[in-house]
VMD Tcl script that builds the backbone (N, CA, C; Angstrom):
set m [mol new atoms 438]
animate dup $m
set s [atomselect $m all]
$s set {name element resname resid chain x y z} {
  {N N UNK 1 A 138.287 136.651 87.509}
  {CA C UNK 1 A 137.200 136.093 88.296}
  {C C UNK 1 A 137.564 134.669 88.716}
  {N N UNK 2 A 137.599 134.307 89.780}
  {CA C UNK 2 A 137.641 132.904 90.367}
  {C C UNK 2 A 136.568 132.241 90.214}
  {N N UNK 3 A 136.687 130.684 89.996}
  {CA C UNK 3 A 135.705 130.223 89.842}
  {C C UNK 3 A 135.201 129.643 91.218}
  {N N UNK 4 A 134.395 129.453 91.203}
  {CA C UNK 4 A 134.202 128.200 92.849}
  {C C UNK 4 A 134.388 126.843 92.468}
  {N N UNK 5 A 134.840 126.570 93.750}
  {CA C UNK 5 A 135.632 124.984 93.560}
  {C C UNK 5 A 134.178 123.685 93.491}
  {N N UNK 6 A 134.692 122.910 92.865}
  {CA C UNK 6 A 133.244 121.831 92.912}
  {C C UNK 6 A 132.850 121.720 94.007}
  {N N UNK 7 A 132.036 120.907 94.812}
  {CA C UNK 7 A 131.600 120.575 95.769}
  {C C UNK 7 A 130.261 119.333 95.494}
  {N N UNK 8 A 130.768 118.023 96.447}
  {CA C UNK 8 A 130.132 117.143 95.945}
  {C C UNK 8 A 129.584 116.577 97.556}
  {N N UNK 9 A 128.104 116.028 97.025}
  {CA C UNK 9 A 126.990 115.954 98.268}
  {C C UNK 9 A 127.599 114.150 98.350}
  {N N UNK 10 A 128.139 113.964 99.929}
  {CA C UNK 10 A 128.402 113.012 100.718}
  {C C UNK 10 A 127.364 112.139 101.358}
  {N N UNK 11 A 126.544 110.988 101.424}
  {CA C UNK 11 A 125.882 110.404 102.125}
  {C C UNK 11 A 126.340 108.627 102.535}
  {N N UNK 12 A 125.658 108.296 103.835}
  {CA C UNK 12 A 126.063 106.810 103.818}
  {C C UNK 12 A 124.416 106.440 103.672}
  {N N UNK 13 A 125.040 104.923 103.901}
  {CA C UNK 13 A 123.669 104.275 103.962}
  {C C UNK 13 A 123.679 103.031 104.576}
  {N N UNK 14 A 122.993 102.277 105.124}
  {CA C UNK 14 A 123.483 101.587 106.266}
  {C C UNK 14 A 122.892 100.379 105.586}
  {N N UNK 15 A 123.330 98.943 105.351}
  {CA C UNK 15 A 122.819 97.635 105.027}
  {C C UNK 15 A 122.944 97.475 106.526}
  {N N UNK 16 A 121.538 97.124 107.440}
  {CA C UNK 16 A 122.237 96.194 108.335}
  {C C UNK 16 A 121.116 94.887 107.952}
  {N N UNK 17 A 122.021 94.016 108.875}
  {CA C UNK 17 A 121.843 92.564 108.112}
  {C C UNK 17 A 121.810 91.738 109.203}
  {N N UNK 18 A 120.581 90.279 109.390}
  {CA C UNK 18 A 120.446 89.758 110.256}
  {C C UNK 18 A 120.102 88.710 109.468}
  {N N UNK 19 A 120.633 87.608 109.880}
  {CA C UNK 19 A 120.908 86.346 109.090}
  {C C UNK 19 A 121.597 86.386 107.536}
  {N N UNK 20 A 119.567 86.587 106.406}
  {CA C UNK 20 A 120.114 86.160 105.108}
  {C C UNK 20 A 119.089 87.652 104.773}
  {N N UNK 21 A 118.847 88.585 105.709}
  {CA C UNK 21 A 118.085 89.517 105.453}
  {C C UNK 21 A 118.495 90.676 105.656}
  {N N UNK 22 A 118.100 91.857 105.150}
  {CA C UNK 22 A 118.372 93.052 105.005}
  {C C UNK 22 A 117.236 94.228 105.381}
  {N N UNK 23 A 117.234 95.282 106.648}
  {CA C UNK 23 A 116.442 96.016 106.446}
  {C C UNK 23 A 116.174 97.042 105.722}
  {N N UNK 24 A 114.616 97.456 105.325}
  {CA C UNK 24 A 114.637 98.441 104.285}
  {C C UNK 24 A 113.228 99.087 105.071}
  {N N UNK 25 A 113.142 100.146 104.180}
  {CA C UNK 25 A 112.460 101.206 104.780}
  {C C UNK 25 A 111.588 101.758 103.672}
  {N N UNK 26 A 110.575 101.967 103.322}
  {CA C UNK 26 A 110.189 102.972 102.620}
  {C C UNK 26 A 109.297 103.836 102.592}
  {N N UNK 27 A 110.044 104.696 101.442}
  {CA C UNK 27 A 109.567 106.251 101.995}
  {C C UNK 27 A 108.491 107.157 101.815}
  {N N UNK 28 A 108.075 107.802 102.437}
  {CA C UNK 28 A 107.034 108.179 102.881}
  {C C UNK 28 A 106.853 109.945 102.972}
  {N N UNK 29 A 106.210 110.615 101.671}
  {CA C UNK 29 A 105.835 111.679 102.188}
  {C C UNK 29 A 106.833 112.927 102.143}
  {N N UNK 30 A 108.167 112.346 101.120}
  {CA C UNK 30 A 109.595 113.133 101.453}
  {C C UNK 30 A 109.532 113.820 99.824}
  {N N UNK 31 A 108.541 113.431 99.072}
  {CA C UNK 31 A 108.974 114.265 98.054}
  {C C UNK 31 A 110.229 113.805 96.844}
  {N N UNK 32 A 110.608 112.573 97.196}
  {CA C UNK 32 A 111.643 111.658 96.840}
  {C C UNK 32 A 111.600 110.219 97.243}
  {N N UNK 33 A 111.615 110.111 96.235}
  {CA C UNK 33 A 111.079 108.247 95.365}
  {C C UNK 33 A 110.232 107.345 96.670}
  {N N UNK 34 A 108.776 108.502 96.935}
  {CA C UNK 34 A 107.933 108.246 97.966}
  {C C UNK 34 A 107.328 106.794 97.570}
  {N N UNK 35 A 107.083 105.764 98.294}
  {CA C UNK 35 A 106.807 104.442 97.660}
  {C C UNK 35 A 107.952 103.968 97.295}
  {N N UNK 36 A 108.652 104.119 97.315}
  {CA C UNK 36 A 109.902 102.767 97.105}
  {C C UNK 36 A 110.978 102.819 98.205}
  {N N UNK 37 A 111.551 101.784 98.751}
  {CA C UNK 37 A 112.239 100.950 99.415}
  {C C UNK 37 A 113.502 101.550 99.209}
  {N N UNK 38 A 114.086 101.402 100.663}
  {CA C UNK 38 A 115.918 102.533 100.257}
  {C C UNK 38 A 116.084 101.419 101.683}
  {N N UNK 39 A 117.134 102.074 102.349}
  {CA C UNK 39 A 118.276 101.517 103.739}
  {C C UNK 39 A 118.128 103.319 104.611}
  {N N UNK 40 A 118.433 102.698 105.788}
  {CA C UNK 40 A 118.468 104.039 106.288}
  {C C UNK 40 A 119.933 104.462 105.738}
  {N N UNK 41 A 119.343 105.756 105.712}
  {CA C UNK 41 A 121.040 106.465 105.081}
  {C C UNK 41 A 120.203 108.269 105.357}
  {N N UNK 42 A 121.194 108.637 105.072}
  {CA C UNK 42 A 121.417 110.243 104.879}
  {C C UNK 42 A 122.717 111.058 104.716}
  {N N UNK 43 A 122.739 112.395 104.265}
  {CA C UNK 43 A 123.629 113.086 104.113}
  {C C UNK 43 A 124.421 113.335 105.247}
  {N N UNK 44 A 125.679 113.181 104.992}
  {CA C UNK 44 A 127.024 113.271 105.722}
  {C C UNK 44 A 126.942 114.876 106.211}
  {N N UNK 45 A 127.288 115.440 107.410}
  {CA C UNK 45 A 127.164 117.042 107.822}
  {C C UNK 45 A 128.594 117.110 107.897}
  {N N UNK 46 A 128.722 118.710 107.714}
  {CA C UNK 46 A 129.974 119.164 107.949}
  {C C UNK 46 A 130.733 118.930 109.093}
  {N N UNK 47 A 131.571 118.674 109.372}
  {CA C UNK 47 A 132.966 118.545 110.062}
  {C C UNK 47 A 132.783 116.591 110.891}
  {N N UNK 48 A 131.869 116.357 110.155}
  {CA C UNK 48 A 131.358 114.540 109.925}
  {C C UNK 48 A 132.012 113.557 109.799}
  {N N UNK 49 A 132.567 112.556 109.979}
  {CA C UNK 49 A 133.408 111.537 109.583}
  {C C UNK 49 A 131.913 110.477 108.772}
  {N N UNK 50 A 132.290 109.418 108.072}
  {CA C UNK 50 A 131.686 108.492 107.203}
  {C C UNK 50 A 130.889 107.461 108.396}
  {N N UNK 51 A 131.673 107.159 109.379}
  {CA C UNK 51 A 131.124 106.249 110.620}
  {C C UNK 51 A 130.256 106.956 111.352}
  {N N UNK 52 A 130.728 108.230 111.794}
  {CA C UNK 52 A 129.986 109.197 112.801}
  {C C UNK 52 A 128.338 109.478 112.238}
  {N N UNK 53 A 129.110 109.565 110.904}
  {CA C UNK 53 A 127.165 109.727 110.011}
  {C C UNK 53 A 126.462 108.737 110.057}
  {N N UNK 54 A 126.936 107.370 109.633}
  {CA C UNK 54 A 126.509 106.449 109.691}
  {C C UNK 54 A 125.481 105.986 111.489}
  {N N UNK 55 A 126.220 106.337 112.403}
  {CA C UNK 55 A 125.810 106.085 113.862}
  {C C UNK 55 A 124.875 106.778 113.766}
  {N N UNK 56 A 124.779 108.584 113.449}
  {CA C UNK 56 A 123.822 109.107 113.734}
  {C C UNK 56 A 122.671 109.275 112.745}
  {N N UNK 57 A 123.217 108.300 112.036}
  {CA C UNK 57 A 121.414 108.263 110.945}
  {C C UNK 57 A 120.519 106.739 111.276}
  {N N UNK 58 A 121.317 106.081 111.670}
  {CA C UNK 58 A 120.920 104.588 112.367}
  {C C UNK 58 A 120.455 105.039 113.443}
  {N N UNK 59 A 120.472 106.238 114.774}
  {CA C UNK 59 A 120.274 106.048 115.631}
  {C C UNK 59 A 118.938 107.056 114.913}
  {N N UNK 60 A 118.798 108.150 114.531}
  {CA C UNK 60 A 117.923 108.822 114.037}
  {C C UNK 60 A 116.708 108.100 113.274}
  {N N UNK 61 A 116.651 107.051 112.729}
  {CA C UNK 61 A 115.583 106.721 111.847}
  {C C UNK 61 A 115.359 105.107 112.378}
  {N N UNK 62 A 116.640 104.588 113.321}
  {CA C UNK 62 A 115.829 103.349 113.543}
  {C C UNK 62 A 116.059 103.264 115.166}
  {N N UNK 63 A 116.623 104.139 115.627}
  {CA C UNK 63 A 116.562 104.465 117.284}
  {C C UNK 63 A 117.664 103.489 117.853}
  {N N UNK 64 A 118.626 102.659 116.713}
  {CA C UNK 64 A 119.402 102.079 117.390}
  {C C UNK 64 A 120.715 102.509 117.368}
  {N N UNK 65 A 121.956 101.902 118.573}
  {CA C UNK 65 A 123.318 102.416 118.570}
  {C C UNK 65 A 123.794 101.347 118.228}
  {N N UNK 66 A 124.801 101.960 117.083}
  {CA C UNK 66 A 125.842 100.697 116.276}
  {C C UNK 66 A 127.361 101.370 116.653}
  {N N UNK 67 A 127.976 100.333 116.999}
  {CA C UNK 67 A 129.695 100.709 118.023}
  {C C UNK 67 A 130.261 101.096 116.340}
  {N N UNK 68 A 130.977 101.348 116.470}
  {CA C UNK 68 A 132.109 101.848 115.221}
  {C C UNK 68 A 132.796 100.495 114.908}
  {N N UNK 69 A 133.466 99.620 115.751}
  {CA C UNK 69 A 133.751 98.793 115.123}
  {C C UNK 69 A 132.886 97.350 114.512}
  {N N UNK 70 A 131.536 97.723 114.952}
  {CA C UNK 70 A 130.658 97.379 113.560}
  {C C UNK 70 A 129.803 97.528 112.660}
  {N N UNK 71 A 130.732 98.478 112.258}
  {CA C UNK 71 A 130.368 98.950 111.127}
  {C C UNK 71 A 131.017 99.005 110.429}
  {N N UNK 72 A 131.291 98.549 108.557}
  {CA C UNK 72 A 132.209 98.009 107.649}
  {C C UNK 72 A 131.715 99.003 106.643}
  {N N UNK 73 A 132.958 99.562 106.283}
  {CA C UNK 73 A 132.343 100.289 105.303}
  {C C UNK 73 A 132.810 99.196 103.939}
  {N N UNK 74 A 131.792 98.905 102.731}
  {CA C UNK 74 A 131.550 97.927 101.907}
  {C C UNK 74 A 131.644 98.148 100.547}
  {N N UNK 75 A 131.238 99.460 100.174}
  {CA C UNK 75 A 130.908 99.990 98.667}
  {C C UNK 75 A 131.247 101.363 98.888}
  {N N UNK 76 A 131.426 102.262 97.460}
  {CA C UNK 76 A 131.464 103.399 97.441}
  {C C UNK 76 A 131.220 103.292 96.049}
  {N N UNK 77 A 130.005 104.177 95.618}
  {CA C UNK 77 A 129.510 104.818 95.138}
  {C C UNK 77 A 129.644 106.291 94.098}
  {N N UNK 78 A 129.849 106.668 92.962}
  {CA C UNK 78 A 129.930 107.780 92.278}
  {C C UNK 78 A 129.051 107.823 91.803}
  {N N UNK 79 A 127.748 108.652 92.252}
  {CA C UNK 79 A 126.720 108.685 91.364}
  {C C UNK 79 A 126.499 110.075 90.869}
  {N N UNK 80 A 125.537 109.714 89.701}
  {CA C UNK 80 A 125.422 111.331 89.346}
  {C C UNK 80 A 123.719 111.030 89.018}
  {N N UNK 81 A 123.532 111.708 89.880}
  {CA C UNK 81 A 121.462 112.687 89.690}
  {C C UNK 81 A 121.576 113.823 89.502}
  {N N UNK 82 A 120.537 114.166 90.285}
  {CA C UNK 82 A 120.262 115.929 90.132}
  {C C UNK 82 A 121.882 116.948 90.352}
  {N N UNK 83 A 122.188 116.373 91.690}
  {CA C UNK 83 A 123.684 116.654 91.605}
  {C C UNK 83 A 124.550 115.425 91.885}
  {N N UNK 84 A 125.822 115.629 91.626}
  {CA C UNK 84 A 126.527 114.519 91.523}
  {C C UNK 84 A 127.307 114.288 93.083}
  {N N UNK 85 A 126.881 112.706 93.439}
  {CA C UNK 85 A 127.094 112.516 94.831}
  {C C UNK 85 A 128.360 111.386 95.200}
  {N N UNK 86 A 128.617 111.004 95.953}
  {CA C UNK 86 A 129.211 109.904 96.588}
  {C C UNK 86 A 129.119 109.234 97.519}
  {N N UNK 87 A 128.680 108.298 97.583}
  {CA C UNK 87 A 127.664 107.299 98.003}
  {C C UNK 87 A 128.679 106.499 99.068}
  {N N UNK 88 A 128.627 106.189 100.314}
  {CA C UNK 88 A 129.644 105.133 101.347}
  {C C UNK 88 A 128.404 104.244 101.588}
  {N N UNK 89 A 128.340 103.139 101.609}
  {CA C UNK 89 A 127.684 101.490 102.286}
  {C C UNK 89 A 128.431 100.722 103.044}
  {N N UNK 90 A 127.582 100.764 104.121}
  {CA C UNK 90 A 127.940 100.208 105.138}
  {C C UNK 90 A 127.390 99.141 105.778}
  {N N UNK 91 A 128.267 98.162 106.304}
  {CA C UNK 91 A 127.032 96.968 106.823}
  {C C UNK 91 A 127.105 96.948 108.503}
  {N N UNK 92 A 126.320 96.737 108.853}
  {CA C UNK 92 A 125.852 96.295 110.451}
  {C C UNK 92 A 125.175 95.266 110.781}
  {N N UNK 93 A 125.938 94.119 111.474}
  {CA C UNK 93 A 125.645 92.794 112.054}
  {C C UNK 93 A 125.075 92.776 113.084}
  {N N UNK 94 A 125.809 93.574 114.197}
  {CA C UNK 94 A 125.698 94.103 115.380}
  {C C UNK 94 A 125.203 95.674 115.705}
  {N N UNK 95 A 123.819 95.747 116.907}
  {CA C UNK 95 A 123.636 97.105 117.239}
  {C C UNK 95 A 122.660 96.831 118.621}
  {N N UNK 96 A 122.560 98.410 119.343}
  {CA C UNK 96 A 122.174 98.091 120.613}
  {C C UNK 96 A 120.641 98.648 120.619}
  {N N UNK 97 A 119.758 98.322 120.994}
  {CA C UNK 97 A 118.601 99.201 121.276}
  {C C UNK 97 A 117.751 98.309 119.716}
  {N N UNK 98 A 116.252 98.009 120.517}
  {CA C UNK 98 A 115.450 97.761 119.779}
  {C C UNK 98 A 114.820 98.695 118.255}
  {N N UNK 99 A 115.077 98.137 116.710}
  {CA C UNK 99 A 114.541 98.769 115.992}
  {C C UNK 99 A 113.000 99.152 115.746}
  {N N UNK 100 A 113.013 100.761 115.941}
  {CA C UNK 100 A 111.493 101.116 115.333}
  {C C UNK 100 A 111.862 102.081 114.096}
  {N N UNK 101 A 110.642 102.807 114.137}
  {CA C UNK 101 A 110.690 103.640 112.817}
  {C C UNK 101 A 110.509 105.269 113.892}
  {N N UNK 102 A 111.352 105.640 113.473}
  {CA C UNK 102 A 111.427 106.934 114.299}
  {C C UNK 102 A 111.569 108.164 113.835}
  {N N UNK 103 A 110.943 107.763 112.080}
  {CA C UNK 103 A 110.716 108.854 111.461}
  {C C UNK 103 A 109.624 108.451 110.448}
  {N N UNK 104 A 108.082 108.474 111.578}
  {CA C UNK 104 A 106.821 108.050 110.515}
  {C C UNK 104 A 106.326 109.283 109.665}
  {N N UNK 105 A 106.917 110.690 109.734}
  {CA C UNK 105 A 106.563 111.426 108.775}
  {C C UNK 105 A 107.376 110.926 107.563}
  {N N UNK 106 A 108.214 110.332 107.331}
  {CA C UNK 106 A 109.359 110.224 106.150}
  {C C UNK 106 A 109.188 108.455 105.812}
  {N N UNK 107 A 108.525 107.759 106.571}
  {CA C UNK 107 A 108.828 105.863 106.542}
  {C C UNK 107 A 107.635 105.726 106.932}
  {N N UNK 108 A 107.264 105.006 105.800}
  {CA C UNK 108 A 105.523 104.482 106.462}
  {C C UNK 108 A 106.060 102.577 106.482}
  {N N UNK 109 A 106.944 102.023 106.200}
  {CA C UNK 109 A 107.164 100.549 107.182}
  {C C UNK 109 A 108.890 100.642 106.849}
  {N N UNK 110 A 108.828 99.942 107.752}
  {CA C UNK 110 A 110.299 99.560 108.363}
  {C C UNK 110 A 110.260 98.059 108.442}
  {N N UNK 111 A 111.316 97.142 107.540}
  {CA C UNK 111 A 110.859 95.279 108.063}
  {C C UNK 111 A 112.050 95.434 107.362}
  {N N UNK 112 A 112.201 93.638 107.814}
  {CA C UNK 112 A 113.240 93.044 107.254}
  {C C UNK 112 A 112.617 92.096 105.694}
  {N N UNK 113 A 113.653 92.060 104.716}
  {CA C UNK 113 A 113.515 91.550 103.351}
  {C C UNK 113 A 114.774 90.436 103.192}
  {N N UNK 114 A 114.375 89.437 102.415}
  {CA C UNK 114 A 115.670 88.320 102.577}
  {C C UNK 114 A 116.195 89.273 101.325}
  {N N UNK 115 A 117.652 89.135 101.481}
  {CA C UNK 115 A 118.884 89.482 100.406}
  {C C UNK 115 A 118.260 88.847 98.464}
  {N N UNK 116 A 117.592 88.292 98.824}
  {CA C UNK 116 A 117.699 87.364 97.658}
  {C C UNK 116 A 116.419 87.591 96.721}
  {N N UNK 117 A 115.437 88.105 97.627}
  {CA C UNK 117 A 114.206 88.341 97.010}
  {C C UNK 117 A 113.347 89.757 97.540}
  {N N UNK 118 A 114.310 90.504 96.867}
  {CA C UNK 118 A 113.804 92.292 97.572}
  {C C UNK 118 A 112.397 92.838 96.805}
  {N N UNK 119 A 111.909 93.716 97.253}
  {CA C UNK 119 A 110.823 94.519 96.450}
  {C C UNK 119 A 111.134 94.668 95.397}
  {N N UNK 120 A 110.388 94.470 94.551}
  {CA C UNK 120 A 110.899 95.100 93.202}
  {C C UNK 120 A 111.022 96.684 93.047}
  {N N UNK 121 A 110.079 97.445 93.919}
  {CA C UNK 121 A 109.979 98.753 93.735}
  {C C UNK 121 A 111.275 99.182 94.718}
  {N N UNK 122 A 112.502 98.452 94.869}
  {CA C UNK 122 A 113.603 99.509 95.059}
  {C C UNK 122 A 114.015 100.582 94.505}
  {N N UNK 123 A 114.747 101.596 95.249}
  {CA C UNK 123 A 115.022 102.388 94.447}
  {C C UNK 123 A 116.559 101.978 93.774}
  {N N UNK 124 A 116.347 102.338 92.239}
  {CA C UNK 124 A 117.509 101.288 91.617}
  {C C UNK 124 A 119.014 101.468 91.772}
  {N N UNK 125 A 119.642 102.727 92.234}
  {CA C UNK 125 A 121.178 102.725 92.907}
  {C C UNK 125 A 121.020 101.925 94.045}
  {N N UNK 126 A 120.130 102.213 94.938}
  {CA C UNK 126 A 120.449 101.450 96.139}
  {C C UNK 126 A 120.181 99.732 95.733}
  {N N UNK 127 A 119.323 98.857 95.051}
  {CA C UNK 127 A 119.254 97.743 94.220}
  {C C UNK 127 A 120.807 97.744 93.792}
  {N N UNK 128 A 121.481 98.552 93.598}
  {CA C UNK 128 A 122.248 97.948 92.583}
  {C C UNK 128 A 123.639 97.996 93.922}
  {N N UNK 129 A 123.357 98.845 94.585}
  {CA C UNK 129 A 124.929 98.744 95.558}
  {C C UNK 129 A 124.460 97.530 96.428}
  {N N UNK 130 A 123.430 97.205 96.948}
  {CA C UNK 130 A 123.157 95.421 97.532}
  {C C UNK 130 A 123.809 94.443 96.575}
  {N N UNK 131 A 123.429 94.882 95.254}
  {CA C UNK 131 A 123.982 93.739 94.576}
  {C C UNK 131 A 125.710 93.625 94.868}
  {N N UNK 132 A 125.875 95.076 94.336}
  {CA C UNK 132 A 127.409 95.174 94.292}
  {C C UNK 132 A 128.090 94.297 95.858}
  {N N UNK 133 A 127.403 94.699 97.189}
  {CA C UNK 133 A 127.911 93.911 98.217}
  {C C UNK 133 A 127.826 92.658 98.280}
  {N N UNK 134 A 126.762 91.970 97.405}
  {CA C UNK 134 A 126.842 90.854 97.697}
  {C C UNK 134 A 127.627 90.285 96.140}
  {N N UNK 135 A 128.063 90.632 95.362}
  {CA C UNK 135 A 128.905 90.175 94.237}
  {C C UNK 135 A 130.506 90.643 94.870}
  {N N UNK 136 A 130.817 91.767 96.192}
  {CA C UNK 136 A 131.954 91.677 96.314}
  {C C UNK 136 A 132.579 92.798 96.014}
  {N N UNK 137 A 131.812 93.828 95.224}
  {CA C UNK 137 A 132.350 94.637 94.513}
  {C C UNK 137 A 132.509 96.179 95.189}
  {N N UNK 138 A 133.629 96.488 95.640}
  {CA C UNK 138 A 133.849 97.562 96.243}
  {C C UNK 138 A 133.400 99.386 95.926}
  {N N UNK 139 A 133.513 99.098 94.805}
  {CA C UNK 139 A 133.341 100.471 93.832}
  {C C UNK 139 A 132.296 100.334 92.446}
  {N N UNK 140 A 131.718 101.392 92.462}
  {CA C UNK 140 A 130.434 101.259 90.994}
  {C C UNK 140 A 130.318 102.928 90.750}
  {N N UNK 141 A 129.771 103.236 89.530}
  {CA C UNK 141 A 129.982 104.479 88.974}
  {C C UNK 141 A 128.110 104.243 88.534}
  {N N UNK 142 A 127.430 105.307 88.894}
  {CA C UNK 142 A 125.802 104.858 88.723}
  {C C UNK 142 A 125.195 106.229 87.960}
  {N N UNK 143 A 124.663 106.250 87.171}
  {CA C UNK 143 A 123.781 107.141 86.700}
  {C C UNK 143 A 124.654 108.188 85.420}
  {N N UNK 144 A 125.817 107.496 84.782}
  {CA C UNK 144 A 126.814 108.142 84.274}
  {C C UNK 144 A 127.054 107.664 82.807}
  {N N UNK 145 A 126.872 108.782 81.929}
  {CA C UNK 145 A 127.100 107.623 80.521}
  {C C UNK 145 A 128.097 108.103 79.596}
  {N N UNK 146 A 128.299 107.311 78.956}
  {CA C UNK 146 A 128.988 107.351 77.827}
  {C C UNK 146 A 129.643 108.302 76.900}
}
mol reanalyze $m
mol bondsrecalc $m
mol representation Tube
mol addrep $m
């Protein structure tokens, strides 16, 4: 009997960043960590590149277009929840088209938060990969013990 090969769930998530601030979003109504604060992000689709996802979840949830070359990919992520994922962060300085919320069944506000003094009700991987970008730190292993 063969076994089946692992298979591990891919998502980005987008820091974009204007000045000393960071937008966040939270969620709304999804059945997952409804009331607390995330980045737009979503799952990577098949035959997907890490940037390509990134464009089309920024353009999907905040209606804006971000060029490829700005967009940095910053952190990566090994986390393990329900299933075990891998996490890409990405930052955006630059993008075209005014931000709204363009998914009010899933985001009841969309604003900007300074870097320095976030909600407390983040959700705590994503808390902790902001930190990791702003300490520098390329790689983190989250939800994994001992």
């Amino acid at each position: 009997m063969v076994k089946d090969r692992f298979k591990v769930i891919a998502a980005v998530h987008i820091f974009l960043l204007k000045d000393d601030q960071i937008l966040l979003l939270r969620r709304y109504n999804t059945g997952y960590e409804d009331g607390n604060y995330s980045v737009l992000a979503g799952h990577v689709d098949g035959g997907e590149d890490v940037i390509t996802a990134a464009q089309r979840e920024a353009l999907e949830e905040a209606g804006i277009t971000i060029s490829k070359k700005d967009l940095n990919i910053v952190g990566v992520m090994h986390r393990r929840a329900e299933e075990e994922r891998i996490d890409f962060f990405l930052t955006a300085k630059k993008w075209t088209g005014d931000i709204i919320n363009k998914e009010p069944d899933k985001c009841d506000e969309l604003a900007w938060y300074p870097l320095n003094n976030l909600p407390e009700n983040i959700i705590p991987y994503a808390q902790q990969a902001i930190e990791n970008y702003q300490d520098g730190q390329p790689f983190d292993l989250y939800g994994w013990t001992n």
